[in-house]
ROKOLBA-587104 format. One record per residue: residue in three letters; y, x negated, z negated of N, C-alpha, C in turn. Coordinates in steps of 0.02 Angstrom, whole numbers, plus 50000, padded with zeros to 5 digits. Layout:
! ROKOLBA-587104
ALAYXZYXZYXZ/...
//
This chain:
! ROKOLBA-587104
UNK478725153244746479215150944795478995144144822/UNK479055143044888479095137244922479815133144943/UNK479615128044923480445124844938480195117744978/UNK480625116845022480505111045072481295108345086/UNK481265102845058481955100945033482095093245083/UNK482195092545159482375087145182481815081445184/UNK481335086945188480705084945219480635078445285/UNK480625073945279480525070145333479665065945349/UNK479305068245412478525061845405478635059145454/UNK478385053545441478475050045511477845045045502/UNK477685046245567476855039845578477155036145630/UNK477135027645590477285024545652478105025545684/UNK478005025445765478705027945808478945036045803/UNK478375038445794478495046045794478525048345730/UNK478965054645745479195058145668479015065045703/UNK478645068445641478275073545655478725080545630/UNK479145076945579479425082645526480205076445521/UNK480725081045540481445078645535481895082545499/UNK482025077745432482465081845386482475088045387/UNK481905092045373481725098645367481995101845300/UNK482425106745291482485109345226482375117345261/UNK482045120945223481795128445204481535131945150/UNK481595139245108481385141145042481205149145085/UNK480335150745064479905152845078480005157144987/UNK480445163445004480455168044948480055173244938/UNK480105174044856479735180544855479755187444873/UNK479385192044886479475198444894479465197744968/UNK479395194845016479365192545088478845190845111/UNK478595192245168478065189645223478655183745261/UNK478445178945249478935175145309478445171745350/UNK478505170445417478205169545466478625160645487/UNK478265159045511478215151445525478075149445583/UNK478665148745625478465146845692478575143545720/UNK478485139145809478395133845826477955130945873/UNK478215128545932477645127445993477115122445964/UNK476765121445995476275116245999476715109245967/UNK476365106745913476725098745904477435099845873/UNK477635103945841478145106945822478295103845744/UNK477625103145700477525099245644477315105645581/UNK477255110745619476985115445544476545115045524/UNK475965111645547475495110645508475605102245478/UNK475825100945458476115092945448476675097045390/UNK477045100245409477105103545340476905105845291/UNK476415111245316476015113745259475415110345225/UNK475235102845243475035099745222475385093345172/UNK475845093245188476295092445173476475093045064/UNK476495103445079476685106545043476045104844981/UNK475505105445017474885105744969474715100644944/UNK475335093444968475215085144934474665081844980/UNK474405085045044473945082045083474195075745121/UNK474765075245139475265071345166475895070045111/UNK475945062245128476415060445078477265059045108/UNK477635062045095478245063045156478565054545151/UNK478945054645189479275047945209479855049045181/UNK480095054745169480795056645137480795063645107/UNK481115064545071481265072945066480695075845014/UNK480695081345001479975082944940479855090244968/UNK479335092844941478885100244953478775102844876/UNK479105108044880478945111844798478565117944800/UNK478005120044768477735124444734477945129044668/UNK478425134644681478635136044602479145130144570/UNK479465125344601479935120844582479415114244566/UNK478955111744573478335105644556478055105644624/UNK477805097044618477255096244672476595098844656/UNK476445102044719475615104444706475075100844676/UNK475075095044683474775090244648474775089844571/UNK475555092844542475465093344474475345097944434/UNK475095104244481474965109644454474215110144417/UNK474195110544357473645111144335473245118944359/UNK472595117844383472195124244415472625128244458/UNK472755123744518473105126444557473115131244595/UNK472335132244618472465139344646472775145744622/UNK472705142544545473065150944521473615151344527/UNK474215145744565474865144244561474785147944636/UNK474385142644691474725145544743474085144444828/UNK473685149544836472975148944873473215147544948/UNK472865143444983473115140345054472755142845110/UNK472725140245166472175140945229472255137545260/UNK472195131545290472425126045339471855127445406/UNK471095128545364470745125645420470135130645386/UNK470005136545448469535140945409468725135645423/UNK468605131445455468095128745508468015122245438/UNK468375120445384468285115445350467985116645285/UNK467205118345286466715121245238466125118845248/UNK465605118245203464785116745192464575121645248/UNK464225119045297463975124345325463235128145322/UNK463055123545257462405124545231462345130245164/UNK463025129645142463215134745090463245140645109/UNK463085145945061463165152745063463885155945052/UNK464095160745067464975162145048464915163044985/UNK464355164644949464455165144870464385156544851/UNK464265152044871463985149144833464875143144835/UNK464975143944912465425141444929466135141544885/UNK466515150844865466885151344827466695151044757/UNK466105148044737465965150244687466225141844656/UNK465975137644678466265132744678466905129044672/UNK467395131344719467985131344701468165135744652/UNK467745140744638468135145944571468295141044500/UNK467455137444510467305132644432467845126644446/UNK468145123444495468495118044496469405122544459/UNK469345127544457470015130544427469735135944376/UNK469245135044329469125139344289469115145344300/UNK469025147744373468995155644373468125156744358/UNK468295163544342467495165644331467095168044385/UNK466535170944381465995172144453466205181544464/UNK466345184844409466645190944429467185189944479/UNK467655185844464467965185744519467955184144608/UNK467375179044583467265178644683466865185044685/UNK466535187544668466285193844713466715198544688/UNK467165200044674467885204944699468155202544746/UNK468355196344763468565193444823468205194544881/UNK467525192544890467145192544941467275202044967/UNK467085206244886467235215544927468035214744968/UNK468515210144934468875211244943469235208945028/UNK468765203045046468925200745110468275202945169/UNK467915208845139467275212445173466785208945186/UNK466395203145141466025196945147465485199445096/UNK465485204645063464945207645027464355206945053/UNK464065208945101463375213245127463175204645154/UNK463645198845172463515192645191463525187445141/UNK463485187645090463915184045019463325179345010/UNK462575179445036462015175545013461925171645067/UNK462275173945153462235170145203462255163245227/UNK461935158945263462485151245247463135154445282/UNK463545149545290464205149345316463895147845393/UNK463565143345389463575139245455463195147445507/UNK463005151245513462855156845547463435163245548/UNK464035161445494464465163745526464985163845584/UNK465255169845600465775169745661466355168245663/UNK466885166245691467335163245676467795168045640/UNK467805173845658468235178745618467975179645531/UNK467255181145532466895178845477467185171845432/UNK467205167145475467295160645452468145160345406/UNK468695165045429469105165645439469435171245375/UNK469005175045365468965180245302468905175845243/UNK468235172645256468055167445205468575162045170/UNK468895160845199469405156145202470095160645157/UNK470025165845179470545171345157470295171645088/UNK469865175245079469455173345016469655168044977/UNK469595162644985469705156644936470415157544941/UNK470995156744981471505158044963471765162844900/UNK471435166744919471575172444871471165173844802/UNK470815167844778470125166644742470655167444659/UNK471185163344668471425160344610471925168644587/UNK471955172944621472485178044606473195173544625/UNK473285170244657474025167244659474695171144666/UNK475225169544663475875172544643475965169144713/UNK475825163044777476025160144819475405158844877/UNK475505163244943475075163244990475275157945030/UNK474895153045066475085147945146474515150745178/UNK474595151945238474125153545270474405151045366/UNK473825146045364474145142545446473365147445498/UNK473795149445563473275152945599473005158045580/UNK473075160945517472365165145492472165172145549/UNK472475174445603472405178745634471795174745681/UNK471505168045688471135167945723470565170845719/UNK470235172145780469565174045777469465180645760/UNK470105184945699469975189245688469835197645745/UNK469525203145748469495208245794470115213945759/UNK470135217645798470975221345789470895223345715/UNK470225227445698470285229145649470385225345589/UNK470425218145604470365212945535470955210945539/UNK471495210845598472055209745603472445214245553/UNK472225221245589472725224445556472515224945484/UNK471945224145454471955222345359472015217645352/UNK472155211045369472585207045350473165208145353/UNK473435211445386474315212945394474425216045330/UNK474075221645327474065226845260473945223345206/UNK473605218145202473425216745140474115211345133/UNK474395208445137474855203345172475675203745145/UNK475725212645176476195215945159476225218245097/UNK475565220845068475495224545008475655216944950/UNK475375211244944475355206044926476205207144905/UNK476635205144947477275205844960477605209044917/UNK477475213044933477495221644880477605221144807/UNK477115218144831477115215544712477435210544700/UNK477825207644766478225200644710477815193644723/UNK477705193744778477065186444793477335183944838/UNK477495177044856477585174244907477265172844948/UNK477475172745031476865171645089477045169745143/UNK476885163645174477105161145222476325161245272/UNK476535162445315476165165045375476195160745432/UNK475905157445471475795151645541475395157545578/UNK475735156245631475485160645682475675160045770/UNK475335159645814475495158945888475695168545920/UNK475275173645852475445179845898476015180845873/UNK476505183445931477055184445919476925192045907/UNK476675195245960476905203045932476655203545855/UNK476025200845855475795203345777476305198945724/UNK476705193845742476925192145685477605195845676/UNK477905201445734478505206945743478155211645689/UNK477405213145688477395218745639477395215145567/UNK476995210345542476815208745486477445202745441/UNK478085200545474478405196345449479065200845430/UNK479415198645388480045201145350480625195645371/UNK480355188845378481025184745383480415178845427/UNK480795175245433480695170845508480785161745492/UNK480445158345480480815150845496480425150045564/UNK481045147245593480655141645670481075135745675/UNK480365130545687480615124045691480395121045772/UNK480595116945778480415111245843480585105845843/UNK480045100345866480095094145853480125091645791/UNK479985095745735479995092645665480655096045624/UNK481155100045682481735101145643481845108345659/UNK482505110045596482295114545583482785120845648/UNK482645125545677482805131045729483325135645716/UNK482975139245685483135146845641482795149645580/UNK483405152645553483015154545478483275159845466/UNK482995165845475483505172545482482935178645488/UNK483065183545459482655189945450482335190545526/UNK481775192845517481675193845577481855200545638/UNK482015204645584482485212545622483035207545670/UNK483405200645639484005198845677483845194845736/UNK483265192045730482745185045774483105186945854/UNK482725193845870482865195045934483535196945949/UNK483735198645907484635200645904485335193945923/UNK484665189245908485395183245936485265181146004/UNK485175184546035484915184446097485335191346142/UNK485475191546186485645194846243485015199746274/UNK484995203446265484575208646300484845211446374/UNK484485213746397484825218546466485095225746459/UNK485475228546512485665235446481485005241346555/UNK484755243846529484385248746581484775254446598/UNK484735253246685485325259546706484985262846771/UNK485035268846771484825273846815485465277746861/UNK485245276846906485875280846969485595282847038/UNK485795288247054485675290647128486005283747170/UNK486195281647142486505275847192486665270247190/UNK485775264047164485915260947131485955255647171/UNK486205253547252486445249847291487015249047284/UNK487345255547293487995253647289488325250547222/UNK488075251647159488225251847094487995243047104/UNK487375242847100487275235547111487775229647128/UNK488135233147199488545227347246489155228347190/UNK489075231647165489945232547127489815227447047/UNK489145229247014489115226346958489055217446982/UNK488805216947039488865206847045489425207247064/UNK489935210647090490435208847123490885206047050/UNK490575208346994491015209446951490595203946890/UNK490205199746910489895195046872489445196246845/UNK489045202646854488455204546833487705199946864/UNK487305201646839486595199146840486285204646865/UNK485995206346913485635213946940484975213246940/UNK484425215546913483905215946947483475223246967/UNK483115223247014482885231247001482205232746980/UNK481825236046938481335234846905480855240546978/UNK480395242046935479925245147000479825250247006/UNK480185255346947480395261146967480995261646988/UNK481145258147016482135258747027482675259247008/UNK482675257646923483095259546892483435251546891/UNK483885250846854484125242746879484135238046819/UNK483955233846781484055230546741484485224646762/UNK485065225446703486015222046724485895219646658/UNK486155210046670486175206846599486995202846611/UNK487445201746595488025196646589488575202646575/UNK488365210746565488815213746560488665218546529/UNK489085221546483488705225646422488735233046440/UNK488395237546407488435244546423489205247346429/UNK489485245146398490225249146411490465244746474/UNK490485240446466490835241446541490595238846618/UNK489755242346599489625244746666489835250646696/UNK489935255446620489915262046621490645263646654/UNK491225258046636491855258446661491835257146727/UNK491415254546776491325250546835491215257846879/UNK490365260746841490215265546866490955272346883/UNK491055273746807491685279046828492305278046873/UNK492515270346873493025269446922492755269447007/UNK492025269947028491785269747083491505278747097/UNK491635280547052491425289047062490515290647060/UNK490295284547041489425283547018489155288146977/UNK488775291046967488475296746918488035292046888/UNK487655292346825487315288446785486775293946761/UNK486345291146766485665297146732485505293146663/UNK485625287946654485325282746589485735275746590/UNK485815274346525486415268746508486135265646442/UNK485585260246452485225260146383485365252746397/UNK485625249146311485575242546313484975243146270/UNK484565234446288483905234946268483865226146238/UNK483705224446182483705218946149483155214246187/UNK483375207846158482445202146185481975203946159/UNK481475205046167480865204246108480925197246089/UNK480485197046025480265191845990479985187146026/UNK479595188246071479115182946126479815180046166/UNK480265183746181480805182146229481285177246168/UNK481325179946124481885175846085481835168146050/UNK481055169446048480685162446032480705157446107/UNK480385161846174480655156946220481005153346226/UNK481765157246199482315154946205482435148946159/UNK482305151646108482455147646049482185139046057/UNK481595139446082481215132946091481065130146155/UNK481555130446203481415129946256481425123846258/UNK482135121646214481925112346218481635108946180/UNK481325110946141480905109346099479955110346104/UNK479925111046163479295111846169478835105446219/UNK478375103446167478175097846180477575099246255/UNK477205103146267476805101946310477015109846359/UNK477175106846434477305112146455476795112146525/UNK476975119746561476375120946606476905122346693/UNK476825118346735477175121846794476805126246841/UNK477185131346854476885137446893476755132946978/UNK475835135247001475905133747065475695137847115/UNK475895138147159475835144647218475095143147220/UNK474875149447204474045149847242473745149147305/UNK473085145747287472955142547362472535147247394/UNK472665148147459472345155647507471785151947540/
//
């Protein structure tokens, strides 16, 4: 278990992390999210005793990481797959951190089959690819057998197929009773691979809620089909609706819920071919969620002819 108990950093004028409290449970993929400058990685450095908080504490299993004797076997990280010897071999690399926690050399090469680094295990690092680079990293996380995964970014670099066995492996992890917190910018992939959700901004904390509910606190549109979706239109704004018409013509209506468009429609003598309410996605609900909280933004400009 991870516990982040009123977490506060602050450098200087700026505070990176504001009275943050969150608990990263077992049996869960929880996903970790947050625009740019948001402070999750200032957390999870945080967590690992890399940063020393200004207030508030970071627990590992109820202790600071720092006091865990042979810690990886408590709880394996990823901050920065790019922060390695690049003169080292991937064997030589985990082999290293194995001896700084008493693991043995059987174990990094189960790891290495295990993160598909076999057939490369004598390679330096420095001629690996970033997805390569990125496995590797997975690898040492996972070196110690830990009961507690952090993993910031790890989808970078990776190709679909490494995505989706990290998801699998991730989930299965889960499965057995392991904790796992996950940093990530893909939203769809973090809809398949997460169970529960923290999002923060500006250092503080958003939402903390399963992720089946994420998009659910959000307003979706209802999708409606009609021989007559002008007239239906003028009647649903007349009536405080939101109209838009998508590009097959069917109409997407948001400020008014499926039932009582459906009452609008029958009191106007409208026939309905389709009456579907349709939730935010995750990409949409995070928009929402962080809209003011997002530190670097981009304005749209008309293209120049």
């Amino acid at each position: 278990m991870i516990e982040v108990n009123e977490l506060t950093m602050r450098y200087g004028d700026k505070v990176a992390v504001d009275d943050l409290s969150f608990t990263v449970k077992p049996g869960l993929v929880t996903g970790f999210l947050g625009p740019n400058g948001a402070g999750k990685s200032t957390t999870m450095r945080a967590v690992l005793g890399l940063e020393v908080p200004t207030a508030g504490k970071a627990l590992v299993n109820g202790r600071p990481y720092t006091s865990i004797p042979r810690p990886m076997r408590s709880m394996g990280a990823l901050l920065d797959a790019g922060a390695v010897h690049g003169g080292r071999s991937a064997f030589a690399h985990l082999a290293c951190l194995a001896r700084s926690n008493g693991i043995g050399r059987a174990r990094v090469a189960a790891v290495l089959d295990q993160v598909g680094l076999t057939d490369v295990a004598g390679k330096r690092i420095g001629g690996f690819s970033l997805g390569m680079r990125q496995r590797l990293g997975i690898g040492a996380a996972l070196l110690g057998d830990p009961g507690v995964l952090m993993l910031d970014e790890p989808l970078n670099g990776l190709d679909p197929e490494g995505i989706r066995w990290l998801r699998d492996l991730l989930r299965s992890l889960a499965a057995e009773g392991r904790t796992v917190l996950l940093s990530s910018h893909l939203m769809n992939e973090m809809a398949l691979s997460a169970d529960h959700v923290v999002v923060i901004g500006q250092g503080r904390l958003i939402a903390d809620t399963a992720m089946t509910a994420l998009a659910g606190h959000f307003q979706g549109d209802v999708l409606v089909r009609t021989p007559h979706p002008e007239r239906l239109t003028d009647i649903l704004r007349a009536h405080g609706a939101t109209v838009a018409v998508e590009d097959d013509g069917a109409l997407s209506v948001r400020d008014r819920d499926a039932a009582e468009i459906g009452v609008l429609a029958l009191a106007a003598g409208i026939a309905l071919a389709e009456l579907s309410p349709r939730g935010a996605s995750l990409e949409e609900a995070f928009m929402r969620l962080t809209a003011d909280s997002t530190e670097y933004r981009t304005t749209p400009k008309e293209a120049v002819r």
